[in-house]
Structure formats: structure tokens, C-alpha cells
N, C-alpha and C positions, 0 to 999 in steps of 0.2 A: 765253910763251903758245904754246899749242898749238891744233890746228883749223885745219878750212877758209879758216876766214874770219883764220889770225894775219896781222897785219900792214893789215888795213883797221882803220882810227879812225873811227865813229861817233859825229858829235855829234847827243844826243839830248836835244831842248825836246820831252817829252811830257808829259801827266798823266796818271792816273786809269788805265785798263789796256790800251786799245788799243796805243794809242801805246808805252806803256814794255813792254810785254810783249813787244810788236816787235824794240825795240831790247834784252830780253834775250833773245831767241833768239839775235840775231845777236852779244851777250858771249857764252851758250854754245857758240856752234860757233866763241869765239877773238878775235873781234872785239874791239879795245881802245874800251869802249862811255863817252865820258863825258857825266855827265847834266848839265844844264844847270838847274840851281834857282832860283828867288826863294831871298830869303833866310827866306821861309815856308816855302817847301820843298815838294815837292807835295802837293797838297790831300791824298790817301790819307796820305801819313805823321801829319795834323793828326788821324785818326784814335784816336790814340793817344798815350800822355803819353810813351811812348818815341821814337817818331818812326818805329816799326820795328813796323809789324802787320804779320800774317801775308798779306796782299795784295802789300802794298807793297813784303816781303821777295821773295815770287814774282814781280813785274811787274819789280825792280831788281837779281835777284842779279848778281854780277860787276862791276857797273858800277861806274867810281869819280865821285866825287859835284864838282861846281864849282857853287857857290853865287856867284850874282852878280847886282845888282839890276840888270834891264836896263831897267827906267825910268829909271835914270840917265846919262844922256850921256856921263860917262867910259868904263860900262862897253864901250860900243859897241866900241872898240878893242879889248876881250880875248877878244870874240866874233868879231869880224872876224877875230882871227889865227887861232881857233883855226879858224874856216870855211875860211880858207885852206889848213889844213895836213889838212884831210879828207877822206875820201872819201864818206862818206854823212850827212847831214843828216835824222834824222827828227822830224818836228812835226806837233803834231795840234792846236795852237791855235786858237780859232775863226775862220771865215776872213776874211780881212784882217786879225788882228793882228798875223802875221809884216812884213807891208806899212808896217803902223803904224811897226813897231819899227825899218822900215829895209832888214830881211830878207827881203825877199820873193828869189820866183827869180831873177828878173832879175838883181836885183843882186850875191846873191850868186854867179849864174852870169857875172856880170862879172869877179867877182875868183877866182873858181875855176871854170875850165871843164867839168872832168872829173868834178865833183860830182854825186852821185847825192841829188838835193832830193827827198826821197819826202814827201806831205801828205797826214795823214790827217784825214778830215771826219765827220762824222755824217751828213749824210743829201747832202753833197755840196755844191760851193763857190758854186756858183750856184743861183736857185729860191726860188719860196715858204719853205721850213724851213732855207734855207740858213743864216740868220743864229741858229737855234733855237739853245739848250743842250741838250745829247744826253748822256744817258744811256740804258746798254741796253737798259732794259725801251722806250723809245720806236722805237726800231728793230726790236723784238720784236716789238710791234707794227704800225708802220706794213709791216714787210714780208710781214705774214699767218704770221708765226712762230706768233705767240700763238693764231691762229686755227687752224693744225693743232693743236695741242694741244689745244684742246680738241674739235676733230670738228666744225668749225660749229656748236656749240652753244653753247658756254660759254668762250668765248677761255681760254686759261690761258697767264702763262708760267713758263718754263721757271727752275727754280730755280739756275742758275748762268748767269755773265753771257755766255753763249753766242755771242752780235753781236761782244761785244769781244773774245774770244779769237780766233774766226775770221775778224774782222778782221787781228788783227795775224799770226794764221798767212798768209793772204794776201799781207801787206803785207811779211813777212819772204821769204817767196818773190821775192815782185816788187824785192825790193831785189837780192838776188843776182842773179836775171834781170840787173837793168839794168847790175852787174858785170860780170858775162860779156861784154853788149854792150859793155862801155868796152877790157874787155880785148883784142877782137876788135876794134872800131873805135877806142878814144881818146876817145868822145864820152861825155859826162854825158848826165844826161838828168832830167827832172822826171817822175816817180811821181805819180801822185793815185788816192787809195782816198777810199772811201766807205763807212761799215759798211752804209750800206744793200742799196749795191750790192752788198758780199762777200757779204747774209745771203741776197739773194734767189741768186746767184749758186751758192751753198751745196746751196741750199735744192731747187736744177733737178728733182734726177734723180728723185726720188718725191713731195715733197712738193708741188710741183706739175706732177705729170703727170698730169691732168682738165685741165689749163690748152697743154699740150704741142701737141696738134694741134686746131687751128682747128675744124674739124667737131665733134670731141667737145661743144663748148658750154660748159667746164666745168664739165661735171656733175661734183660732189663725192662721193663713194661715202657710205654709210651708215657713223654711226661704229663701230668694231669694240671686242671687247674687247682690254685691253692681252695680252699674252703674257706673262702673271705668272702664275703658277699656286702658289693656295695648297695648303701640304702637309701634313702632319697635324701638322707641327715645326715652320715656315719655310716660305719661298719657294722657287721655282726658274721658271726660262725654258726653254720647250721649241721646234721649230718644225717643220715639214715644209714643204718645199718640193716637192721629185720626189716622183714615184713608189715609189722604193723606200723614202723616208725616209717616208713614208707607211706604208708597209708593217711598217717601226720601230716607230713609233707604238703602231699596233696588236698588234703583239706584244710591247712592251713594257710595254703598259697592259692586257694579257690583255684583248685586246677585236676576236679577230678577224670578228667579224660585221659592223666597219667597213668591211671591206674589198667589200663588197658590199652596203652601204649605197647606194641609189640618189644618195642627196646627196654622198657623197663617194668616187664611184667614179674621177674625173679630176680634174686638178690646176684644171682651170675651173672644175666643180662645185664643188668644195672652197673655192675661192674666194669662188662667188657665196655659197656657205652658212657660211662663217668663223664669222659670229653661233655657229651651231649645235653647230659643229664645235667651237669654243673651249667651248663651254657645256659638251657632251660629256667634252671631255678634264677642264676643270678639276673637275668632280665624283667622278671617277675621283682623281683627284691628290690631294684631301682623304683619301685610305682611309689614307695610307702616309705613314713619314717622310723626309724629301728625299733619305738616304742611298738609301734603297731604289729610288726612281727617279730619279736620277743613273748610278747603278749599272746597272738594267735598259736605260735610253736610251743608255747606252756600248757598252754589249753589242750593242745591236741598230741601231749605226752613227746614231745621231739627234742632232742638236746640240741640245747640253744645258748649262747652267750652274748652279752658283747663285748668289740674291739674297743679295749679302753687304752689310754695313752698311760705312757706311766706314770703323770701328774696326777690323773684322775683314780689310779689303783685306791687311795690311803681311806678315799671318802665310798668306794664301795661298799654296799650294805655286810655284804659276806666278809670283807674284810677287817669291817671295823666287828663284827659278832665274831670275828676268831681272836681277834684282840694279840694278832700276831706283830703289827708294828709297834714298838718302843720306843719313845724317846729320855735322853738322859744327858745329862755333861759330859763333854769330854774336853778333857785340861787342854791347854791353850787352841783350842777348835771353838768349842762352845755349845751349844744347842744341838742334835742331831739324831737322824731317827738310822734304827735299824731293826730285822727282822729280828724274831724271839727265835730257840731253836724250833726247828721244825715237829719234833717229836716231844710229845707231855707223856711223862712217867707220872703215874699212879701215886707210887709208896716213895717214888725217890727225885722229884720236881726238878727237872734242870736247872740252874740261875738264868735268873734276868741278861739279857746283854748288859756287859760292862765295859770299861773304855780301855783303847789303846793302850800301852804305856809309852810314854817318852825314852828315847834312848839314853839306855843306864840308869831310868828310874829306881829300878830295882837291885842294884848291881852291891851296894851297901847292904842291905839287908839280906839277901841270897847268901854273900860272901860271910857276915858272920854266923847265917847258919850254917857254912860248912866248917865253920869252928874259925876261921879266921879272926885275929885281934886289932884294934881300931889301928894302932901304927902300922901294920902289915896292912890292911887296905891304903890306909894313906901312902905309905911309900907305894903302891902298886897303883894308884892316879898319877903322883908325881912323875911315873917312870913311862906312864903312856899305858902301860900293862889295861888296867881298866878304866872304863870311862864312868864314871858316879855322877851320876846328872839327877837333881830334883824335880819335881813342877813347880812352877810359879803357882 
């Protein structure tokens, strides 16, 4: 293995995507990640009659798979070894059932000191909603996510699980933090996230700033239109900010009487009057087709893109020059692309995406690294205890 993280072992009890999206950031940058299954396997793989959707592939690549029924009181001992011999523990089970199961911090910080116990919760371990089932659209909402989108009018959310990602980028951060500190001190430590907390946390620097300084009242501005502008082809997204990009604008939409427009002669003005301003631009932008003002807003130095669908993302110039989509095998799926990690290390290159594992692929060889002998795993499939599953 290669990456930052070669050489930490990660044991990961998550479901659903916080949690295991978490713990494949940290297989991506090297981390030896194994997942800790029912012999159901996580609820996303029941998804699908393969056991391998396209979720559950992004939330698990790299990891290898140990299937083992922890309702069972034998299984106790294969958990305990493996917690022993770990450096990170992540779990997003509802709160108290790690407690239930035995595993709460305490104890596992009894048998392993240095253990970095990271818990992730939904709206947090204690409280009224503490004991809820969370899923993301309810963090979406309870955090006033859903209510920027729609402008205080009409809540909307947001078409990807936005909470659970930004959750587990958090949560991925904060686990390495708490690395650092162990390598600097010695000391483990106990992590606790809350998507709630990541989404408002997320959410600070514009989305609520009317809430920022106390005086303001939180007054909510009036809603604006989006910065989509239809073209006489397709889409594209334009913006001015300064001054000069301003000045862009206008020269590239051949509409320099803007520039002495009493509404939008300062970047205040422009502001207060955005309705108008947006209104202005986007009926200009219906004349032509996107080529034509993509082309003139590059010319005249103005941030420009286009609206691309997401079939069209892979054949983008920018995207094929960052050489961020992968494709590779994945055992009984087949052919499939996925993003590379986001961040390139220098002296320590993250790996490649690699594939799923199958439920229990790994559950054989995990088992007799923790010393376990071939008839002790066999009697523990015979008994249900673990499930040992191959690929085809």
C-alpha cells in the first residue's frame, strides 16, 4: 500500500454513507480500511440483487470486507482482537448501540489506549432527536439547508446527499487531526461528529451570514435569480464581482450603456439591484449560442463556464487534463468508472480507486491475521458466526 495514511488499519462499523464514505477516504489515501458487516451486509448493498450498487461501490472502494454476526457472543472475541490491533475505529451506529454491543469508548479504550474512536451521529448523541433515524434529507432540513434553497419560500433540497458527504469529509479530516495528535503525544482520543453540526458548520460563511452579526436581526435578503443563463443552444454561468469584471460584462454582452446605468454603476448598487441586473443579462444571453459567449467572456477576462449534463462531464477538456476519472474491474459488476482521490500528495501518491469488496470476501484472511487457525474459522461459518464468501 501506498499514501499518507500506509500502515494505519481502520476498523469500520458504518452504514449508509456518512460513515463508510469516511472510512473510504481514509482506504484512499492508503489506509488498510476493514469493514465490519452483519452477515446482511450494509443496508445500501440490499439495494441491489448484486450486493454492489453504484453508492455502496463509492462509499466502500478499497476496503476489504469481514462479515461477522455481532449479535452473537462468540463473535465478541474477533472484534476485540481486531480493536486491539487498530488505530482508528469508525462507527455511526445509532447512539448507544455500540454500548449495547460491549463497544462503547470506554472500554474499548481500556484495551487499546491509543485508539482514535471517531462516532458519527445524526443530529448528535444526546437531546430530543438524539435517539431519531437520520437520513439526509432530515439534516437538510432541520439545519435550514433545505430553506436556502428555496429563498424562504418554498424549502427545497438539494438533489445529492449533500449532509452525508460533508459529514464524512469532516469526519475524515478529524480522524487524521487526532493522528497527528497521537503521534505528537501517544494519546487516542474520542472524535464525535454530528451531520448536523458539520452541515450548519459548512453552511457559516454565506449561507448564514443575515444570521452572523447580532444587530442585523436576521434579515434574509430577497430571493435572487440563480446564475444560469439560458442561451440560444444550452446553458452557461456567468458572474461579476469587481469592477473590472463588470466592465467584462458589458463588453462582452455589447451593452456598454451598463456601465452608466445609475443601478449598476458600484459593486453595492449592483448588489442591491441583482433582480434587475440578472434579468438584463439573461435576455441578452437568449440572442446567441453558448459558443459565442463563452468565447467573448474569456476575451474580456469574466468567469465563465458551461452547464454541462453529467453525461457530458467525462469528455470535458479540463477534465480529461486532470485525469481524475478511473476506470477498472469490479468483480461481479464489471467495467466502471470512478473519481481518483481528490487531493495528489507529492512524496506519498494516494492509490488508484480500487473495487468494492464482496460480502465476507475478506473475512478468511482478516480472521487468520488475528491468529485465528483454519478449523476455528471453519467451525465459525458452520455456526453462522462468520460469513467467508470468495469472488467468482
Amino acid at each position: 500500500m501506498s499514501g499518507p495514511l500506509a500502515g494505519i488499519r481502520v476498523v469500520d462499523i458504518t452504514n449508509v454513507v456518512a460513515g463508510p464514505s469516511c472510512a473510504a477516504q481514509l482506504a484512499d489515501q492508503g489506509a488498510d480500511v476493514i469493514k465490519v458487516e452483519p452477515p446482511a451486509g450494509d443496508l445500501i448493498r440490499q439495494s441491489s440483487e448484486s450486493g454492489l450498487p453504484p453508492m455502496f461501490i463509492a462509499c466502500n472502494r478499497g476496503k476489504r470486507s469481514l462479515s461477522i454476526d455481532l449479535k452473537r457472543p462468540e463473535a465478541a472475541d474477533v472484534l476485540w482482537r481486531l480493536m486491539e490491533r487498530a488505530d482508528v475505529l469508525v462507527q455511526n451506529l445509532r447512539p448507544g448501540a455500540m454500548e449495547r454491543l460491549g463497544f462503547g469508548e470506554p472500554a474499548v479504550r481500556a484495551r487499546n489506549p491509543g485508539i482514535i474512536y471517531c462516532s458519527i451521529s445524526g443530529f448528535g448523541e444526546t437531546g430530543p432527536y438524539a435517539g431519531k433515524r437520520v437520513y439526509d434529507p432530515l439534516v437538510q432540513a432541520v439545519s435550514g439547508f433545505a430553506d436556502m434553497q428555496g429563498e424562504g419560500i418554498q424549502p427545497k433540497m438539494i438533489r445529492t446527499v449533500i449532509a452525508d458527504k460533508t459529514t464524512a469529509v469532516y469526519a475524515a479530516q478529524a480522524v487524521t487531526a487526532a493522528l497527528f495528535h497521537r503521534e505528537r503525544t501517544g494519546e487516542g482520543q474520542h472524535v464525535r461528529l454530528a451531520m448536523l453540526d458539520a452541515m450548519l458548520s459548512m453552511m457559516w460563511a454565506e449561507a448564514m451570514g443575515p444570521f452572523t452579526v447580532l444587530a442585523d436581526g436576521g434579515k434574509v435578503p430577497p430571493p435572487s435569480h440563480d446564475r444560469i443563463f439560458e442561451t440560444e443552444d444550452g446553458h452557461i454561468t456567468a458572474g461579476a464581482v469587481s469592477d473590472s469584471e463588470w466592465r467584462g460584462v458589458c463588453a462582452a454582452l455589447e451593452r456598454p450603456e451598463w456601465l452608466t446605468d445609475p443601478r449598476y454603476v458600484t459593486q453595492a448598487l449592483r448588489n442591491r439591484n441583482k433582480d434587475q441586473r440578472y434579468g438584463d443579462m439573461a435576455e441578452v444571453f437568449k440572442t446567441r449560442p453558448s459558443a459565442h459567449w463563452l468565447e467573448a467572456l474569456d476575451k474580456n477576462d469574466v468567469p465563465n463556464a458551461p452547464v454541462l449534463k453529467r453525461g457530458e462531464v467525462f469528455d470535458h477538456p479540463q477534465v480529461v487534463n486532470n485525469q481524475v476519472i478511473h476506470e477498472f474491474e469490479q468483480p461481479d459488476v464489471g467495467m466502471i468508472r470512478q473519481a481518483r482521490p481528490a487531493a495528489r500528495f507529492e512524496k506519498s501518491p494516494a492509490v488508484a480507486p480500487r473495487p468494492a469488496p464482496i460480502l465476507g470476501q475478506h473475512s478468511q484472511e482478516v480472521l487468520e491475521e488475528l491468529g485465528y487457525g483454519q478449523d476455528e474459522i471453519a467451525a465459525m461459518a458452520r455456526d453462522g458466526i462468520v460469513v467467508a464468501r470468495e469472488s467468482e
